[in-house]
N, C-alpha and C positions, 0 to 999 in steps of 0.2 A: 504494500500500500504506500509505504513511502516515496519508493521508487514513481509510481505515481503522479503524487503527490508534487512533489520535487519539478518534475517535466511540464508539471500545469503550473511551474510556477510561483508554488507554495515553499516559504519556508519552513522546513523540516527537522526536528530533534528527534532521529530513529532510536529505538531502546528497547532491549529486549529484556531492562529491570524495571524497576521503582523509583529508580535514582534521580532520574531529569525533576520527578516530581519535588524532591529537596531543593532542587535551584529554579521552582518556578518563577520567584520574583524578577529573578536575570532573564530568562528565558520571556516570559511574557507572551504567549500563547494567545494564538487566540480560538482555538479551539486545543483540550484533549482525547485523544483516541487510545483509547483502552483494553488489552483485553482480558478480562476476566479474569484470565489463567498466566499472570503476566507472571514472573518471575519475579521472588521480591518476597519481604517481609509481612503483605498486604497481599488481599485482593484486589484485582481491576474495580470492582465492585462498591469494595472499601475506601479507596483510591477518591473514587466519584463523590462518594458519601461526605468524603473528609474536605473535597473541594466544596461541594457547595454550601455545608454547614462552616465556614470558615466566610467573616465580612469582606475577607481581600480576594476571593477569589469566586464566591458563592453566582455571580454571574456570567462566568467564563463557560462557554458553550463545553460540554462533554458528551463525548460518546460510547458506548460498552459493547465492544462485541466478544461472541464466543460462542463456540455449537454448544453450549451446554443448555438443557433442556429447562434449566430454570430461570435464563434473561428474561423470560415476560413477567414472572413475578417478579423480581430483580428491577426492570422498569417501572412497574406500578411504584415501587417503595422510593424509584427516584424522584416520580413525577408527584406525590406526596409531598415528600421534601422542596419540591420548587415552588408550590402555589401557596 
């Protein structure tokens, strides 16, 4: 996806940890893409959770993906959290 990404354009922080997330303030994103099963001391999921519950970053656009069977509940609990 990055790769992608990158060709249309977009500035890209590729990672197959948790780590970029510790330097979000430098990085300044403007969207996160996540995946559930990242690699890391955290879920993609958790990840998401800790961004939007957080004032400095709580409206920064995130996304979650992952074949695992349980992202729609996973969505419901994000989309809770935003309204």
């Amino acid at each position: 996806m990055d790769h992608v990404l990158t060709e249309e354009g977009y500035d890209v922080t590729p990672s197959l940890t948790t780590k970029p997330i510790d330097n979000i303030d430098e990085i300044k994103p403007d969207v996160v893409i996540v995946d559930d099963h990242i690699k890391g001391n955290k879920k993609g999921s958790e990840v998401i959770e800790e961004l939007k519950s957080d004032t400095e970053t709580e409206d920064l656009s995130a996304v979650l993906t992952s074949t695992s069977p349980d992202v729609p509940k996973k969505q419901k609990n994000a989309k809770r959290m935003t309204i």
